[in-house]
N, C-alpha and C positions, 0 to 999 in steps of 0.2 A: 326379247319376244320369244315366247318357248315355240319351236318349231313342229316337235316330236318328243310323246313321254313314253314311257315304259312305268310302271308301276306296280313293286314289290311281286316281281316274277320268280317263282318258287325255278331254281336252277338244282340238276341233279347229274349227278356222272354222266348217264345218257345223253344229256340236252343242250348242258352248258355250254359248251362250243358254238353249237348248231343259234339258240339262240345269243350269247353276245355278239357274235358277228352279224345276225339279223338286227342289232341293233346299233350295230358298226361302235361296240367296243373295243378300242387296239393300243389304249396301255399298257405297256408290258408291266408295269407294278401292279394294276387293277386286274390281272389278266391274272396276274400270280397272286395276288391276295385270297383270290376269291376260290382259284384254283385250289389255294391251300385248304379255306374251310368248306371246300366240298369233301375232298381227303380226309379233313379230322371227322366232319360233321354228319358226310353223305348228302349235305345237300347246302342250299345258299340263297339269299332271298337277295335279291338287288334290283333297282330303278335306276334308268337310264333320264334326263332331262334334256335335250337336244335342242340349243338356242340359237338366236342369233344378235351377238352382241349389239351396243349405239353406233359402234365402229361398224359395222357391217359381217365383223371375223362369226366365224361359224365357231359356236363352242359346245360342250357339253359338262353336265357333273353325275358322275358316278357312282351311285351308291349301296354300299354294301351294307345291309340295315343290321347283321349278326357282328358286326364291327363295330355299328356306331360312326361308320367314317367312311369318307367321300372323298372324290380327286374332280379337278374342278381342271380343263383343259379350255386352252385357248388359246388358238394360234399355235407356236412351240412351245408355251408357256404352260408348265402341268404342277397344280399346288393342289397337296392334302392337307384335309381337315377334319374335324369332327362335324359327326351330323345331327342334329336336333329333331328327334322323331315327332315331337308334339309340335314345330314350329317352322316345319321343315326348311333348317337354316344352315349353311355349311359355315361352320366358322375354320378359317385358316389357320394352320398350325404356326406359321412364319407369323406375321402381325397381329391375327386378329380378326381379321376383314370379316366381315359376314357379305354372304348371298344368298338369296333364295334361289327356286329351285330355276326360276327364269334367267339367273345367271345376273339379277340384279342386283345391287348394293342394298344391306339392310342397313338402316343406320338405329345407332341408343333409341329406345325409346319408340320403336316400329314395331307391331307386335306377330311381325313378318308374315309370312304367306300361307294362304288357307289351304286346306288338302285339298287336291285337285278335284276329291269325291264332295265338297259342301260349299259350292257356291253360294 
């Protein structure tokens, strides 16, 4: 169940800081990823998805839309993958797995989750 979103927030040398911690991002990979393409780029677009797993656990997926790729954290558990901008799905680098941005399983054949702007 998504708790809290953030949605393709333009980040700049200034801001970055100030907002991911507003949005209690504290990956240190996501933290330096995105640090980096503010460095190369001057600036960084990323969405925050802030859920709460079936299990109860608090998780989040983070993503950096100039990458193409997302960290999907939960519990101590913290796995990258790539992100699907038309179908907004994070598939995992290690198996495969797909989720949407609710942190829930996409399976074959699901034509996964609508942008949060077209209900």
């Amino acid at each position: 169940m998504l708790v809290r979103y953030w949605e393709k927030l333009p980040l700049t040398p200034d801001n970055w800081r100030r907002e991911l911690a507003a949005m209690e991002v504290s990956v240190p990979a996501a933290l330096a990823a995105i640090a980096q393409i503010i460095s190369e780029k001057g600036a960084a677009t990323v969405s925050c998805y802030q859920f709460q797993a079936l299990a109860g656990e608090a998780g989040s997926i983070v993503v950096c839309h100039d990458l193409h790729r997302g960290v999907m954290s939960l519990g101590t558990s913290i796995r990258w993958g790539h992100w699907d901008e038309a179908y907004d799905i994070l598939t995992l680098d290690e198996y495969g797995e797909k989720f949407n941005f609710d942190g829930e399983p996409v399976y074959e054949g699901d034509e996964g989750s609508c942008s949060l702007g077209n209900f």
